[in-house]
C-alpha positions as CSV (number, residue, x, y, z in Angstrom):
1,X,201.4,-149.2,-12.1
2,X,201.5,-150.4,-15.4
3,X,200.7,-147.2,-17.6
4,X,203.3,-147.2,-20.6
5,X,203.5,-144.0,-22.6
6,X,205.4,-144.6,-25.8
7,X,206.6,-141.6,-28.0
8,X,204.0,-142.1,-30.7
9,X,201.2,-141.8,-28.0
10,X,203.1,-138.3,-26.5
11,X,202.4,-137.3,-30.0
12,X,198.9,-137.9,-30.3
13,X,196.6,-134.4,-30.0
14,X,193.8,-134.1,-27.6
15,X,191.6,-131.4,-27.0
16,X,189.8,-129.7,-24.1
17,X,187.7,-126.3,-23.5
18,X,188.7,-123.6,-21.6
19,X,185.9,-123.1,-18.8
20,X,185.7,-121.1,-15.6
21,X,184.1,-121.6,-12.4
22,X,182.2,-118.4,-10.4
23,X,185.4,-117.6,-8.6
24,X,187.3,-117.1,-11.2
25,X,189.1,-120.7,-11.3
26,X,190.1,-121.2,-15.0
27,X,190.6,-124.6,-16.3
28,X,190.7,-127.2,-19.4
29,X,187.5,-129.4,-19.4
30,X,188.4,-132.6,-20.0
31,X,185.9,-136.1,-20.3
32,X,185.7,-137.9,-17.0
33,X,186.2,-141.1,-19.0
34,X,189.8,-140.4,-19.5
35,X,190.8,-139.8,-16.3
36,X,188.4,-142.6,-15.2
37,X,190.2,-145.2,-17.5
38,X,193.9,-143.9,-16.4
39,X,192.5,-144.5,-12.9
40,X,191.4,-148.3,-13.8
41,X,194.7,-149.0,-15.1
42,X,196.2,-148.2,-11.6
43,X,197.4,-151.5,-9.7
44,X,197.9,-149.4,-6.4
45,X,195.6,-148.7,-4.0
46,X,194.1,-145.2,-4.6
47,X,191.0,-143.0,-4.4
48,X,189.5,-141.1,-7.4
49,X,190.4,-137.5,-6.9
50,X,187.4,-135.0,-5.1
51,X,187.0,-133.7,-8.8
52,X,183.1,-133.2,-8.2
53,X,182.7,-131.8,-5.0
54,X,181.0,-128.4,-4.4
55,X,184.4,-127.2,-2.4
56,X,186.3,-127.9,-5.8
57,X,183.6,-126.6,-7.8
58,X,181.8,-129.7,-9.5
59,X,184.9,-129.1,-12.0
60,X,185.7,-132.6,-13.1
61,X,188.3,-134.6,-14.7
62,X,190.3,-131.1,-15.8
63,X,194.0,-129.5,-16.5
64,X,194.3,-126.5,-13.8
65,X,195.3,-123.0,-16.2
66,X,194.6,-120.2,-13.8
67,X,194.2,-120.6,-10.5
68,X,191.5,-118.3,-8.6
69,X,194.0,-116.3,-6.2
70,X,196.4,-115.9,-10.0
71,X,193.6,-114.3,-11.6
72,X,192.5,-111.7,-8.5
73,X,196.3,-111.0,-7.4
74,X,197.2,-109.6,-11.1
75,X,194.5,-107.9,-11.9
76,X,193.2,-109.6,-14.8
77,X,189.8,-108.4,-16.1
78,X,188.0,-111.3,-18.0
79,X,189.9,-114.1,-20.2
80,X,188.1,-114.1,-23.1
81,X,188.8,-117.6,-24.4
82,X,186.7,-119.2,-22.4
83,X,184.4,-121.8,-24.8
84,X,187.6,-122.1,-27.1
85,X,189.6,-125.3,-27.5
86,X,193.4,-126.3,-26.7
87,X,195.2,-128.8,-27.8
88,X,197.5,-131.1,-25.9
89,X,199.4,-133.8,-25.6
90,X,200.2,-136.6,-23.1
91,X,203.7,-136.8,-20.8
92,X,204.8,-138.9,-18.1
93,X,203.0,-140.6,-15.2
94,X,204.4,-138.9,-11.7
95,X,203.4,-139.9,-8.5
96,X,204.9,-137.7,-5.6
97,X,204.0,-136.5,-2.2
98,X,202.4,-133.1,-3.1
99,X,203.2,-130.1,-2.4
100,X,200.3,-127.5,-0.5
101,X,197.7,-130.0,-0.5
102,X,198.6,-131.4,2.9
103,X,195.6,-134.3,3.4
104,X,197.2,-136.0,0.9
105,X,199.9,-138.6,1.1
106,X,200.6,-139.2,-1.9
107,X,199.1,-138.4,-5.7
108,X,199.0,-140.0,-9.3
109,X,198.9,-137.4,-12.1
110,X,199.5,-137.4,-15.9
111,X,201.8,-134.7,-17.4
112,X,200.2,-132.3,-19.7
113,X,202.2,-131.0,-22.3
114,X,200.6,-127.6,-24.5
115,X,202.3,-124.3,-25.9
116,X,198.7,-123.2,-26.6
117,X,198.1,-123.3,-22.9
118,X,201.3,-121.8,-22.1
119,X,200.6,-119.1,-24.9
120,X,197.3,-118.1,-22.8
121,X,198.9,-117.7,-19.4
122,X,202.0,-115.6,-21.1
123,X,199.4,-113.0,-22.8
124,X,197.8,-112.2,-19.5
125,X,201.3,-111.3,-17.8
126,X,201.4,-114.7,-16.3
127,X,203.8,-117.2,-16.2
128,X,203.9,-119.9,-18.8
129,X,203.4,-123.0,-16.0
130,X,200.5,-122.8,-13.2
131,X,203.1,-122.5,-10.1
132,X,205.9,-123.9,-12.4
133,X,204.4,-126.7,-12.4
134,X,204.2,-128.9,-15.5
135,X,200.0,-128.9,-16.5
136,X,198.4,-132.5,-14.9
137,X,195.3,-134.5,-14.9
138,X,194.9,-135.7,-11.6
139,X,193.7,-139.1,-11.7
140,X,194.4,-140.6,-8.3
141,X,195.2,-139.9,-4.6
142,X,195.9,-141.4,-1.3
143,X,194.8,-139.3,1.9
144,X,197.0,-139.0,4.8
């Protein structure tokens, strides 16, 4: 894979909206065309991601910020920033053999970097990282 991040582009600012799916999945919207055009820079053979199937909610290219069974285990009544933008800014490619999702061999993602995020989460009780993991745009995957 050929992806290079430099230091000036980590420093760049993007933005997404907070949105929320009918169970309660929270996540930053993001335009399909950038995960789409970190995807076409891949030289590996890969699948796009399942981001718009009705078992993952027709979600998306997105950043994950509260996951479904987060928001029902602590109690949490309504995040009221949904509509409202965060910024954030570009890490490192990772690929890895992920964790919990078990038809996958292997997965490309793009680190996610963004105190606002992090800020959210923390004023809700939760912790500053979904599953202490660092935020991601998924934009690749090999099944098993």
């Amino acid at each position: 894979m050929k992806i290079i991040v430099s230091k000036k582009s980590k420093e760049v600012q993007f933005k997404g909206v907070l949105k929320k799916t009918p169970d309660n999945f929270y996540y930053l919207d993001i335009p399909e065309s950038f995960a789409s055009g970190l995807y076409a820079m891949m030289e590996e053979d890969a699948d796009k991601p399942p981001y718009n199937l009705k078992s993952f909610n027709n979600v998306g290219a997105h950043i994950s910020v509260i996951g479904t069974d987060e928001f029902k285990d602590n109690n949490i009544e309504k995040i009221k920033e949904v509509g409202k933008e965060f910024n954030f800014t570009i890490g490192d490619v990772v690929s890895l053999n992920p964790e919990g999702w078990d038809e996958m061999k292997k997965v490309w993602f793009l680190q996610i970097k963004s105190k606002e995020l992090e800020d959210l989460r923390e004023s809700y009780g939760l912790s500053r990282k979904v599953d202490g993991h660092e935020y991601h745009i998924t934009f690749g995957i090999d099944k098993k």
